[in-house]
KESELO-80040 format. One record per residue (C-alpha): residue number from 1; x, y, z. Coordinates in steps of 0.1 Angstrom, whole numbers, plus 5000, padded with zeros to 4 digits. Layout:
<r><nr>NUM</nr><east>X</east><north>Y</north><up>Z</up></r>
...
***
This chain:
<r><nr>1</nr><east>5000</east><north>5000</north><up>5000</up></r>
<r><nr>2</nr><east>5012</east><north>5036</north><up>4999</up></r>
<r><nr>3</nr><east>5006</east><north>5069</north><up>5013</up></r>
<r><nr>4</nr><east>4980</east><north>5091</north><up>5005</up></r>
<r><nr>5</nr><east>4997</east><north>5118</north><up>5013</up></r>
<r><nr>6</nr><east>5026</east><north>5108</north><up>4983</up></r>
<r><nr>7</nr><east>4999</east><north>5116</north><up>4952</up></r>
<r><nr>8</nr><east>5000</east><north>5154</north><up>4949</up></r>
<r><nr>9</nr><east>4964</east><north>5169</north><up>4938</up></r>
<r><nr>10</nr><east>4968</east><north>5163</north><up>4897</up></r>
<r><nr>11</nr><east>4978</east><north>5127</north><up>4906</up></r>
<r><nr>12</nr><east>4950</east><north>5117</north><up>4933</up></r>
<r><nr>13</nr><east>4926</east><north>5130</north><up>4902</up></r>
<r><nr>14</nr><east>4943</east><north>5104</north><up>4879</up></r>
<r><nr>15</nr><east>4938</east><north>5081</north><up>4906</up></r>
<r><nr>16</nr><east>4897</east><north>5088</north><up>4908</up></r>
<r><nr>17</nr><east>4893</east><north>5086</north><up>4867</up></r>
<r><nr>18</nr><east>4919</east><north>5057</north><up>4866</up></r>
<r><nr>19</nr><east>4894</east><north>5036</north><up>4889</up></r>
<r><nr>20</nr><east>4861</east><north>5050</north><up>4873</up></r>
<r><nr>21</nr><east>4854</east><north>5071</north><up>4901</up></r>
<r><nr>22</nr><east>4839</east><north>5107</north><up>4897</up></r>
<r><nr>23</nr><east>4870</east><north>5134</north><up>4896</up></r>
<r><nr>24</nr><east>4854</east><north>5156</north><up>4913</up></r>
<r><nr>25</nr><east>4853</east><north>5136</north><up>4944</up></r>
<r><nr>26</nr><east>4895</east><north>5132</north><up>4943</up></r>
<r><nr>27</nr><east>4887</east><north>5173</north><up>4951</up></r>
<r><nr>28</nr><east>4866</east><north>5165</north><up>4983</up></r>
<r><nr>29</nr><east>4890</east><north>5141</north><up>4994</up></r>
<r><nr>30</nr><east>4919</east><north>5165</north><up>4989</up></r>
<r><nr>31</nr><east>4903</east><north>5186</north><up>5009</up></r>
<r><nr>32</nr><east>4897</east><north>5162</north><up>5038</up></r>
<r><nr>33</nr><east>4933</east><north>5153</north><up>5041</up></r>
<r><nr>34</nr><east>4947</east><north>5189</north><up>5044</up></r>
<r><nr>35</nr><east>4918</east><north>5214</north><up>5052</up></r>
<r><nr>36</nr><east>4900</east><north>5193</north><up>5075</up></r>
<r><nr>37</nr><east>4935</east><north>5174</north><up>5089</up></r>
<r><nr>38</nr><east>4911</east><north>5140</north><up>5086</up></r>
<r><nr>39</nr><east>4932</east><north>5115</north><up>5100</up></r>
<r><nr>40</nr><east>4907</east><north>5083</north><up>5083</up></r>
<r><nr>41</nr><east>4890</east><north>5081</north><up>5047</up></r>
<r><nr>42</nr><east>4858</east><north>5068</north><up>5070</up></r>
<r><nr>43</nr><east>4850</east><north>5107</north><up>5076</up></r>
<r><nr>44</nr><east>4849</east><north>5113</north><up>5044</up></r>
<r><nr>45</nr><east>4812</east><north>5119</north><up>5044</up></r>
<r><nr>46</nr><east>4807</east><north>5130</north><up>5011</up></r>
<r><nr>47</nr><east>4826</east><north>5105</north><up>4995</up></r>
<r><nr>48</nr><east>4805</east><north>5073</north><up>4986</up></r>
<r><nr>49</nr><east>4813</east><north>5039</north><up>5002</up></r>
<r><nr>50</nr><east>4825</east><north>5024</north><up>4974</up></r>
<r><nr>51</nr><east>4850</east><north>5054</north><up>4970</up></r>
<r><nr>52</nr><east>4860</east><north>5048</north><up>5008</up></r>
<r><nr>53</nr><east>4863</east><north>5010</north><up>5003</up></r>
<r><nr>54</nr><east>4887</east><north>5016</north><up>4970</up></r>
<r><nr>55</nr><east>4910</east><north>5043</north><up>4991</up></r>
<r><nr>56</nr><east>4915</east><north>5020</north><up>5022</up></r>
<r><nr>57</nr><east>4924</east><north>4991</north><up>4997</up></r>
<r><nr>58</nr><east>4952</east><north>5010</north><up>4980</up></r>
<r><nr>59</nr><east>4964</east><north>5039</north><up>5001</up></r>
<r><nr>60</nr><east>4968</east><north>5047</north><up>5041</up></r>
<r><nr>61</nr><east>4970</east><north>5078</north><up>5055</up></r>
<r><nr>62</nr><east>5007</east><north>5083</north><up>5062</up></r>
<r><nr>63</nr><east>5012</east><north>5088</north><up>5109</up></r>
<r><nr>64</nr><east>5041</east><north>5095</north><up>5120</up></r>
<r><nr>65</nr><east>5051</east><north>5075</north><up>5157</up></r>
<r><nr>66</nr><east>5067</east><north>5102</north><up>5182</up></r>
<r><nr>67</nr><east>5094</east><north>5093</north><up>5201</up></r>
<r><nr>68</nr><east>5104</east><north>5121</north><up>5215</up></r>
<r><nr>69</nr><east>5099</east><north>5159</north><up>5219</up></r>
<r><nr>70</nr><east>5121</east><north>5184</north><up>5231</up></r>
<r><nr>71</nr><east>5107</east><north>5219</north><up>5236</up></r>
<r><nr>72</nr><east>5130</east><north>5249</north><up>5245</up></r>
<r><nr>73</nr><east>5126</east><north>5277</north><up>5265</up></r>
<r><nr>74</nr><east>5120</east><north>5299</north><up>5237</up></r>
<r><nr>75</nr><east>5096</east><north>5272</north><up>5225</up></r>
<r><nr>76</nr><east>5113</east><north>5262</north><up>5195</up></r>
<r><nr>77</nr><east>5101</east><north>5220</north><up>5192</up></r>
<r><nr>78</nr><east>5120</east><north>5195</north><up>5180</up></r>
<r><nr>79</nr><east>5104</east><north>5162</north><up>5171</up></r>
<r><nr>80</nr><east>5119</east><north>5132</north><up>5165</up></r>
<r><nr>81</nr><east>5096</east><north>5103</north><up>5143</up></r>
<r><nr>82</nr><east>5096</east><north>5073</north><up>5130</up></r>
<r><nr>83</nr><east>5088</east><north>5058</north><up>5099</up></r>
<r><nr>84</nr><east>5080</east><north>5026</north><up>5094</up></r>
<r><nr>85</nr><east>5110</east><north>5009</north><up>5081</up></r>
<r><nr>86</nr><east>5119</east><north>5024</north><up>5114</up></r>
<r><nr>87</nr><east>5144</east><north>5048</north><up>5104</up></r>
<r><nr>88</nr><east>5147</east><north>5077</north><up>5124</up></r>
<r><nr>89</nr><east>5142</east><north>5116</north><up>5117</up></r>
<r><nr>90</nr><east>5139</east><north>5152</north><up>5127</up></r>
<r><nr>91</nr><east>5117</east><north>5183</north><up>5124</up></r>
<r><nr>92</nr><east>5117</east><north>5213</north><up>5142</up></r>
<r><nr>93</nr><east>5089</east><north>5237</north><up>5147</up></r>
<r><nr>94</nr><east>5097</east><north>5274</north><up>5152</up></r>
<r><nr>95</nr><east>5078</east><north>5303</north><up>5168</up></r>
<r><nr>96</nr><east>5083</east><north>5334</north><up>5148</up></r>
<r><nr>97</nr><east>5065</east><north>5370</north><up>5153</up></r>
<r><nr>98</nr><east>5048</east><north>5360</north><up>5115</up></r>
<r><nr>99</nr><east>5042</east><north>5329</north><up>5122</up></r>
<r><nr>100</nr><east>5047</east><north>5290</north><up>5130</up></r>
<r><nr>101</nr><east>5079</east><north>5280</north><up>5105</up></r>
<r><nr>102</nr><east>5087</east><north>5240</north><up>5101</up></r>
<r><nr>103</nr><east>5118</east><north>5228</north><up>5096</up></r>
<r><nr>104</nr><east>5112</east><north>5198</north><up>5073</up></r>
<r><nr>105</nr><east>5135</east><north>5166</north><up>5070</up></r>
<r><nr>106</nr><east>5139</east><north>5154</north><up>5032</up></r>
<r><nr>107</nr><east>5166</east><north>5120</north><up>5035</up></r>
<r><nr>108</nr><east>5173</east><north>5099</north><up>5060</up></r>
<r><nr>109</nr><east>5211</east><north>5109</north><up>5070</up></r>
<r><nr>110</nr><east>5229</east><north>5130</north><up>5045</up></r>
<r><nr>111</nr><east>5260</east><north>5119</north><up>5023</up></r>
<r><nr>112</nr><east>5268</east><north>5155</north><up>5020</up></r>
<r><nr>113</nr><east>5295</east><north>5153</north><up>5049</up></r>
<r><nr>114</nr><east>5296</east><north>5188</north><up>5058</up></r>
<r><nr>115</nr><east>5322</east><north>5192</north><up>5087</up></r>
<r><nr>116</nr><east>5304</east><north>5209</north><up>5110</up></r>
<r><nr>117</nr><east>5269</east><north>5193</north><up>5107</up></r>
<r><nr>118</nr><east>5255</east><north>5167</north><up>5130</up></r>
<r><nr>119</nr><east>5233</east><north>5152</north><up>5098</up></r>
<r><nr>120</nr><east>5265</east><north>5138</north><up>5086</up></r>
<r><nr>121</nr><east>5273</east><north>5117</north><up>5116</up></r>
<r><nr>122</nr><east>5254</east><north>5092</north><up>5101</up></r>
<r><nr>123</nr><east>5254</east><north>5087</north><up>5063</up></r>
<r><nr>124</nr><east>5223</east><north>5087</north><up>5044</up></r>
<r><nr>125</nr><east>5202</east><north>5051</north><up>5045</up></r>
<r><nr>126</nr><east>5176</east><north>5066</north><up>5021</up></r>
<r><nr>127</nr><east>5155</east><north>5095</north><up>5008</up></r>
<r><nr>128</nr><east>5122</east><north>5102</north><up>5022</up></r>
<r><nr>129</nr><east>5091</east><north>5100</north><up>5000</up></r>
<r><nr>130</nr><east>5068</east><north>5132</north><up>4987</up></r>
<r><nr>131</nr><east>5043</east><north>5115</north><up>5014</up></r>
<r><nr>132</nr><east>5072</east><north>5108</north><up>5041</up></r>
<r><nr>133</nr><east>5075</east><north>5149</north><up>5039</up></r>
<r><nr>134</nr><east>5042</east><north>5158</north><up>5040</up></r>
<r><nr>135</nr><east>5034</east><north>5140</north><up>5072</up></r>
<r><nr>136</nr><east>5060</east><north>5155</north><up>5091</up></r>
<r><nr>137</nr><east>5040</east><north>5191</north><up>5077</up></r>
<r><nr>138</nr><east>5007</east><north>5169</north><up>5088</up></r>
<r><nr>139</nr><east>5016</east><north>5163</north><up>5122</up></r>
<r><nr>140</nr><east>5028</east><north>5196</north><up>5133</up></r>
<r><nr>141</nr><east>4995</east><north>5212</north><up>5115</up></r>
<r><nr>142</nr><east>4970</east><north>5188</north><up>5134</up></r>
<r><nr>143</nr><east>4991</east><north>5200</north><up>5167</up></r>
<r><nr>144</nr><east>4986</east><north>5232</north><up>5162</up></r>
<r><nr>145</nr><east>4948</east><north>5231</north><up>5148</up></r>
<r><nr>146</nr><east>4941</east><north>5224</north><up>5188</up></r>
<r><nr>147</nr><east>4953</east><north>5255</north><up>5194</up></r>
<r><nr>148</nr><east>4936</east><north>5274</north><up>5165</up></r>
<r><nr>149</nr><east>4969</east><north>5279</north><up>5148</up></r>
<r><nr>150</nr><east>4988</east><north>5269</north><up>5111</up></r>
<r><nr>151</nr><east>5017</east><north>5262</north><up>5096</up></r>
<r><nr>152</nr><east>5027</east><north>5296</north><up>5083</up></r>
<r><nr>153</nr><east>5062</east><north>5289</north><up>5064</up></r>
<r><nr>154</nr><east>5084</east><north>5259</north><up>5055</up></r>
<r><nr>155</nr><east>5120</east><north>5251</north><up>5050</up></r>
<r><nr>156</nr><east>5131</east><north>5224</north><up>5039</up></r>
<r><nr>157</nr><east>5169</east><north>5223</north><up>5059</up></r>
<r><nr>158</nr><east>5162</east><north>5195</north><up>5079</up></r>
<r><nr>159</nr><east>5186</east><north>5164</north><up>5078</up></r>
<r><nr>160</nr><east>5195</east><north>5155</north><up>5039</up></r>
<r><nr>161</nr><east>5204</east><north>5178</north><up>5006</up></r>
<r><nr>162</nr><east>5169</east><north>5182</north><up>4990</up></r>
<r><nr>163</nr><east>5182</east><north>5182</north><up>4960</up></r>
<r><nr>164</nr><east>5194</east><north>5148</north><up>4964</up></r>
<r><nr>165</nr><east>5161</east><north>5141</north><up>4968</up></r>
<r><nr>166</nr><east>5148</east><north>5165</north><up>4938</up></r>
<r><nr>167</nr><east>5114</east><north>5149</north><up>4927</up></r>
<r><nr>168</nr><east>5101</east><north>5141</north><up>4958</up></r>
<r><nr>169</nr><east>5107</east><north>5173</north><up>4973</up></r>
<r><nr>170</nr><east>5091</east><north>5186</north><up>4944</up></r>
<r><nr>171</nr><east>5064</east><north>5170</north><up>4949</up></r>
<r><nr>172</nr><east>5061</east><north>5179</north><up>4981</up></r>
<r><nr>173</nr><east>5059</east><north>5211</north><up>4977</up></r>
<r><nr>174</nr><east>5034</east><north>5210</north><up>4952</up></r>
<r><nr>175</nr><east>5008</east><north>5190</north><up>4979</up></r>
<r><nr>176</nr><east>5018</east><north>5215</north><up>5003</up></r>
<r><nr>177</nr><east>5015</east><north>5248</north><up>4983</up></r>
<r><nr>178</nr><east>4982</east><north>5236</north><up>4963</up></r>
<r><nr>179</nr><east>4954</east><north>5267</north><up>4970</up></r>
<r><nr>180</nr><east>4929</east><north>5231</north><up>4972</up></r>
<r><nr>181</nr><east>4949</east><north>5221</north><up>5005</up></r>
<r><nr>182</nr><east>4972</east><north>5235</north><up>5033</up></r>
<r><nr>183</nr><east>4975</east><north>5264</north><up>5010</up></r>
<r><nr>184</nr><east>5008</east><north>5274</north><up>5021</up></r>
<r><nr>185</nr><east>5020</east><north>5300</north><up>4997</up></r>
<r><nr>186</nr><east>5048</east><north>5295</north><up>4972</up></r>
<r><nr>187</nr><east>5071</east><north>5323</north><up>4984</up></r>
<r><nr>188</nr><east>5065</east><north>5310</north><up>5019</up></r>
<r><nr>189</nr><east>5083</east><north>5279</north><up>5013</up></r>
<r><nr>190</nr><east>5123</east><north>5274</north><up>5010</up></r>
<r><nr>191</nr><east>5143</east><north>5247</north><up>4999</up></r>
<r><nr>192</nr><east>5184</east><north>5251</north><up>5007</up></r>
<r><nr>193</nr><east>5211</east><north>5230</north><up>4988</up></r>
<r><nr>194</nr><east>5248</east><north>5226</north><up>4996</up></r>
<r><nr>195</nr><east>5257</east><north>5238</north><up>4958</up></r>
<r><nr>196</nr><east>5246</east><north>5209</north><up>4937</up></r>
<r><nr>197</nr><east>5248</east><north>5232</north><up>4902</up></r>
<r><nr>198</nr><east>5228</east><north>5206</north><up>4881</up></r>
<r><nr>199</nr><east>5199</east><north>5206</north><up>4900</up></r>
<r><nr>200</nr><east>5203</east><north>5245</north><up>4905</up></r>
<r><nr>201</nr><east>5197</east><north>5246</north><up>4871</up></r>
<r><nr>202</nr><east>5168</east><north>5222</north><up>4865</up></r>
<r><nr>203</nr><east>5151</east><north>5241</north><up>4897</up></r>
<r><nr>204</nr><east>5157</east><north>5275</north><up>4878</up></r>
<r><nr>205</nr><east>5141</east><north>5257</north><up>4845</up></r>
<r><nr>206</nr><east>5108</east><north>5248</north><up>4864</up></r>
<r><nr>207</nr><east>5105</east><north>5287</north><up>4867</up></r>
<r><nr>208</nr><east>5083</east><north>5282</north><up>4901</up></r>
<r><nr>209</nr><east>5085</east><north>5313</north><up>4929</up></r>
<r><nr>210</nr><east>5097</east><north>5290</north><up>4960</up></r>
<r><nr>211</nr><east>5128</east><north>5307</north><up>4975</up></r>
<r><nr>212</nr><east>5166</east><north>5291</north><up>4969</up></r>
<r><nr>213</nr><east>5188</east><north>5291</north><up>5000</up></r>
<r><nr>214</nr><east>5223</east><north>5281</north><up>4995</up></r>
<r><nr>215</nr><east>5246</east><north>5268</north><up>5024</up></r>
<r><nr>216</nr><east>5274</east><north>5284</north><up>5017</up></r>
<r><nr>217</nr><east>5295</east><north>5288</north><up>5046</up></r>
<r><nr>218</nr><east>5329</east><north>5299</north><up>5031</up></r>
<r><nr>219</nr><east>5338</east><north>5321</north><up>5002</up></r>
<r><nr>220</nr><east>5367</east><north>5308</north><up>4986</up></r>
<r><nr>221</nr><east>5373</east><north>5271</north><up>4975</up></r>
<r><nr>222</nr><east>5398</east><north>5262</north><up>4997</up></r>
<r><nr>223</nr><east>5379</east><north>5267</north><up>5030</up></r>
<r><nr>224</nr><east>5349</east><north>5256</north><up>5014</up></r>
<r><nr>225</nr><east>5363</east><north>5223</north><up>5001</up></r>
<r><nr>226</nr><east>5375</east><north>5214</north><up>5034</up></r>
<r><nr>227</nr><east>5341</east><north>5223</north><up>5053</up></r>
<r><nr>228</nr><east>5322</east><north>5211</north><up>5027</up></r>
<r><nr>229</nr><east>5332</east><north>5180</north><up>5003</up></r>
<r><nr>230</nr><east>5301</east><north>5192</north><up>4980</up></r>
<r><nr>231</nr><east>5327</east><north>5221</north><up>4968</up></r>
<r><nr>232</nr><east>5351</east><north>5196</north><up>4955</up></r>
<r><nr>233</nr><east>5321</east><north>5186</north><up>4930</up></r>
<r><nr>234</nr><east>5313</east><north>5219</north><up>4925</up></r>
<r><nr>235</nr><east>5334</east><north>5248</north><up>4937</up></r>
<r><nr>236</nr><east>5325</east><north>5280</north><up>4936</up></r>
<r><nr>237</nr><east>5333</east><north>5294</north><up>4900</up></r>
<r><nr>238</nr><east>5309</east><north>5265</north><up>4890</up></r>
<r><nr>239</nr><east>5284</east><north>5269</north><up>4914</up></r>
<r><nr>240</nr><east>5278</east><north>5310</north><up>4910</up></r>
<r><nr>241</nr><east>5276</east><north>5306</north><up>4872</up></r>
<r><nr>242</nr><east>5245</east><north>5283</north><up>4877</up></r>
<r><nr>243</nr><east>5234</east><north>5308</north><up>4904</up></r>
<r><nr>244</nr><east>5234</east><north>5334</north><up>4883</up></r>
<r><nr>245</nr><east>5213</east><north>5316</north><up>4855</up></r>
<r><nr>246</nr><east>5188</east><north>5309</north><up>4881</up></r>
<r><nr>247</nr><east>5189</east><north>5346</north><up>4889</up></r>
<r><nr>248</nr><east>5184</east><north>5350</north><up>4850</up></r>
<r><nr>249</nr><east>5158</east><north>5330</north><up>4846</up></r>
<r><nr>250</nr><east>5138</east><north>5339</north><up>4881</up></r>
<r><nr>251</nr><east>5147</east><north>5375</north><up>4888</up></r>
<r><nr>252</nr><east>5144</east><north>5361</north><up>4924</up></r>
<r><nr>253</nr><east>5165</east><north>5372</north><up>4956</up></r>
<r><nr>254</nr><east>5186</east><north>5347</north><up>4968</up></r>
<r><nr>255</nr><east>5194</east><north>5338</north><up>5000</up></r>
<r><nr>256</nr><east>5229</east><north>5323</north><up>5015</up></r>
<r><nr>257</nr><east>5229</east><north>5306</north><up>5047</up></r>
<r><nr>258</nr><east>5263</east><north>5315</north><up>5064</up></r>
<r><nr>259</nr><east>5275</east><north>5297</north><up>5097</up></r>
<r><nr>260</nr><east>5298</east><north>5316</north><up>5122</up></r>
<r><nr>261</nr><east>5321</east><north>5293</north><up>5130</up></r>
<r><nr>262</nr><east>5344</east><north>5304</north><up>5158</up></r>
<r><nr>263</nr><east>5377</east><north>5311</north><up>5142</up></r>
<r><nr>264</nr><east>5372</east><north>5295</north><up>5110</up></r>
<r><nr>265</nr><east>5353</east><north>5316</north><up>5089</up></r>
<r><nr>266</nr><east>5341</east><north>5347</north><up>5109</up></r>
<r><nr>267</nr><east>5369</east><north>5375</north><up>5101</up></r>
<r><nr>268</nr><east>5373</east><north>5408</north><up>5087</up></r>
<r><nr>269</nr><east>5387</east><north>5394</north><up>5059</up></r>
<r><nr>270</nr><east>5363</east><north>5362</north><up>5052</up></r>
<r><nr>271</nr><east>5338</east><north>5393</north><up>5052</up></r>
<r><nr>272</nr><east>5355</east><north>5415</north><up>5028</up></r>
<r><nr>273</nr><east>5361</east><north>5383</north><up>5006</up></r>
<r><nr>274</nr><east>5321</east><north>5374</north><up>5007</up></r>
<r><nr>275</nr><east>5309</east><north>5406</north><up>4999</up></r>
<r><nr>276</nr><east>5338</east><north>5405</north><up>4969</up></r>
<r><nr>277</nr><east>5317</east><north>5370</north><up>4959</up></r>
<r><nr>278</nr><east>5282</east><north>5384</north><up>4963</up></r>
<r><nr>279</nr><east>5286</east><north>5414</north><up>4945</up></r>
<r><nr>280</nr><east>5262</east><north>5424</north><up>4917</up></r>
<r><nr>281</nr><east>5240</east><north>5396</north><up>4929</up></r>
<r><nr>282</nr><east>5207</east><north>5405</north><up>4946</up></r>
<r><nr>283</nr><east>5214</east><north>5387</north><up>4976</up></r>
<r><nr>284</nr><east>5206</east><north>5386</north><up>5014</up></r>
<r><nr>285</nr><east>5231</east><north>5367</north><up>5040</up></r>
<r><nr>286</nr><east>5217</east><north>5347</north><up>5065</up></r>
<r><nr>287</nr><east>5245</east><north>5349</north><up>5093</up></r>
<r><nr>288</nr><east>5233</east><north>5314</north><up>5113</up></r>
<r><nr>289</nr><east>5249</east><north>5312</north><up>5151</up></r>
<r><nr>290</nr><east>5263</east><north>5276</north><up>5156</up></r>
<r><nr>291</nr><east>5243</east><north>5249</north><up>5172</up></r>
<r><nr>292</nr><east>5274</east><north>5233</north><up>5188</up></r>
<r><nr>293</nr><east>5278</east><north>5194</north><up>5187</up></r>
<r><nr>294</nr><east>5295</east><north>5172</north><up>5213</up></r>
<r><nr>295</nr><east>5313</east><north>5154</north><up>5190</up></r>
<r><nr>296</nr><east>5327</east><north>5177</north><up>5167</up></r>
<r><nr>297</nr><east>5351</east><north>5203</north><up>5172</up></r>
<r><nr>298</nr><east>5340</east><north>5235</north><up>5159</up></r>
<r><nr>299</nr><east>5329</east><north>5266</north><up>5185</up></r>
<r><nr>300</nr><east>5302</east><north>5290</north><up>5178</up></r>
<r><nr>301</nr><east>5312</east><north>5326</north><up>5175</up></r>
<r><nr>302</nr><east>5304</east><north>5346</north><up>5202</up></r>
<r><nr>303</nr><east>5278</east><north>5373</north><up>5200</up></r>
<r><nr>304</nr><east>5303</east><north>5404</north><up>5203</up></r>
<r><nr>305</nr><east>5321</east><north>5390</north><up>5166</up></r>
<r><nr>306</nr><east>5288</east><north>5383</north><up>5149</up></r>
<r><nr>307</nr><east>5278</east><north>5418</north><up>5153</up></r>
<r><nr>308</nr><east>5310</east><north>5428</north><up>5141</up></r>
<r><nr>309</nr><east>5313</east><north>5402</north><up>5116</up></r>
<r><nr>310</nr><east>5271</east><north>5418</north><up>5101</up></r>
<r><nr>311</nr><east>5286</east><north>5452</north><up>5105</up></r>
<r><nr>312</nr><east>5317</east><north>5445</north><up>5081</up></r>
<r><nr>313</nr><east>5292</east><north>5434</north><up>5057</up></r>
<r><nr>314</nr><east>5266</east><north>5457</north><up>5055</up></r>
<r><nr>315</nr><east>5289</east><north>5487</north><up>5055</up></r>
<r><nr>316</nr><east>5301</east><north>5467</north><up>5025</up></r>
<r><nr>317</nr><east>5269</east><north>5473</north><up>5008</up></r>
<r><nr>318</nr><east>5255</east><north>5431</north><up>5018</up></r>
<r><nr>319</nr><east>5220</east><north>5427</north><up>5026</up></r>
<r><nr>320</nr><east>5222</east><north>5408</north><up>5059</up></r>
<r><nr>321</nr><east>5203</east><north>5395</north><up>5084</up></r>
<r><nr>322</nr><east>5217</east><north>5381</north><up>5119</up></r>
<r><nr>323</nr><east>5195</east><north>5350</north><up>5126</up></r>
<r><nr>324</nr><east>5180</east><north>5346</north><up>5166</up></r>
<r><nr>325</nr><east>5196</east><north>5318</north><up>5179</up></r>
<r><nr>326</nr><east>5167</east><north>5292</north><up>5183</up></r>
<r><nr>327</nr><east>5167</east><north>5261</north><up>5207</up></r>
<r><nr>328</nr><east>5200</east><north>5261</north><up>5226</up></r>
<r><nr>329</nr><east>5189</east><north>5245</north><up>5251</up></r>
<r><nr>330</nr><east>5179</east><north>5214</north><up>5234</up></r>
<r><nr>331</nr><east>5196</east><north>5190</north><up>5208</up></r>
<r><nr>332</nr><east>5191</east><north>5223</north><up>5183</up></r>
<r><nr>333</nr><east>5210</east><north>5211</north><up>5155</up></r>
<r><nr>334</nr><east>5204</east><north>5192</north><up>5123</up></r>
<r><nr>335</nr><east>5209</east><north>5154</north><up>5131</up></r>
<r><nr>336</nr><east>5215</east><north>5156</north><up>5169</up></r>
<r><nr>337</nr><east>5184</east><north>5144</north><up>5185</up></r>
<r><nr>338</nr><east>5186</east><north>5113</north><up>5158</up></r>
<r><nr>339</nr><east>5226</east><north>5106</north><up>5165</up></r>
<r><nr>340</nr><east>5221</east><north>5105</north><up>5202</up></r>
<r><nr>341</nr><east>5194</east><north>5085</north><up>5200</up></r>
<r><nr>342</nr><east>5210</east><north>5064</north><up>5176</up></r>
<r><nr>343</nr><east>5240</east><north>5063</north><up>5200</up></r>
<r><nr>344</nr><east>5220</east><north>5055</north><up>5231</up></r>
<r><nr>345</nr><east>5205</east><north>5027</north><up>5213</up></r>
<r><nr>346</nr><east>5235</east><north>5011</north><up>5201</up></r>
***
């Protein structure tokens, strides 16, 4: 059987004529699943019983099993699900001044081995499907329904490269966005990718308004190589022209997610050299303070250098933004609650 949740609105209609049902009634059971949050085709009163019967043959309605939840003191909530193969994976939930924002896992570990990032403490076992995705989006919205609230905004940053993962994610953004469903608007939702320039071009080609964050995290190709093995497929020269067709063919803002890494990347002149890299690109920098991680090595940058380090770049004419540190006092970063649990398990 498979998820309901994995056929994106166009598809559950080819379903419904497929199997000689009426399409209009793949419309009322679009609208169960993600306006009303039903959690069983059986209240799906206006679909007939032989439309039921056929749905709970073929398709389930994807749940997710918690177990466990960390909330902070800011409120930021970290789940940690799992699927039925088992496997084991994160989303966050953050409490913004606009709105509830999830943080959405797209693979199950991440081969991207990024230095500083708990995801690659355990290599990637899988992708998640469309449906996989979705129910993480399902969960937190049925949550907060009980308290007369929505999902507002999502990213999808979570453990795994989404490109790696392009169709799927696709797709779920498709279910997610559709004006039939959750309704969440396109320029409300955000995918980020290490670099991965194919797929930076095929995203630009499908000429869709969902915003492109790019981890970037270094801006030259030798400290970017070593923090980040994705550079070593695609450093930077390659990576900006692709960037630039997306620009080109999008005439959208991009955003570049920059970690402060104590030390490593946070000086005058890593801040000089970005704003050299960004410049004639309509840009914003996310400066991102460091979730540190037991077992790896790197520091956070402390508060009085991040100031310094957003100052250097917007008297350097960079758009910038200094991200709130969110969830510090739980296991905030990508991958962590997973890997201890992982650990404590072994």
């Amino acid at each position: 059987m498979q998820s309901i949740y994995d056929l994106t609105y166009e598809k559950l209609q080819e379903v419904f004529i497929e199997n000689s049902m009426k399409k209009y009634r793949a419309d009322q059971c679009f609208k169960w699943l993600y306006r009303k949050l039903a959690s069983s085709f059986d209240v799906m009163s206006d679909l007939s019983k032989a439309d039921i019967s056929f749905l709970k043959e073929n398709y389930y309605i994807n749940t997710l099993e918690l177990v466990d939840k960390q909330i902070a003191k800011d409120d930021t909530t970290k789940y940690l699900f799992k699927l039925n193969d088992d496997a084991l994976i994160e989303t966050v939930l953050m409490h913004y001044p606009f709105g509830k924002v999830v943080c959405v896992t797209s693979q199950v570990g991440c081969n991207m081995g990024c230095l500083f990032c708990a995801s690659g403490l355990l290599k990637k076992q899988r992708n998640l499907t469309s449906g996989e995705m979705v129910a993480q989006i399902m969960y937190v919205s049925k949550e907060l329904s009980e308290i007369d609230e929505r999902v507002r905004n999502v990213v999808v940053m979570g453990t795994g490269e989404p490109f790696d993962n392009y169709d799927n994610v696709m797709d779920f953004c498709k279910i997610i966005n559709h004006d039939k469903g959750l309704a969440i608007g396109s320029r409300r939702i955000t995918i980020s990718t290490c670099g991965l320039a194919d797929k930076i071009y095929k995203f630009a080609d499908e000429q869709v308004q969902y915003n492109l964050a790019i981890s970037l995290h270094a801006s030259n190709d030798k400290l970017r190589s070593k923090l980040m093995p994705v550079n070593k497929a695609y450093p930077l020269e390659e990576l900006f022209k692709a960037l630039r067709y997306y620009s080109e063919r999008n005439n959208r803002r991009l955003t570049f997610e920059y970690i402060l890494l104590k030390g490593v990347n946070d000086s005058y002149e890593d801040a000089l050299e970005l704003s050299k890299l960004l410049k004639g690109i309509n840009a914003l920098v996310n400066l991102i303070p460091y979730n540190q991680v037991d077992e790896l090595e790197f520091k956070s940058t402390d508060d009085k250098t991040a100031l310094k380090f957003y100052d250097w770049l917007y008297k350097n004419n960079v758009n910038v933004t200094l991200r709130v540190k969110h969830g510090d006092d739980i296991d905030a970063a990508c991958g962590q609650l997973r890997a201890k649990h992982e650990r404590d398990s072994a």
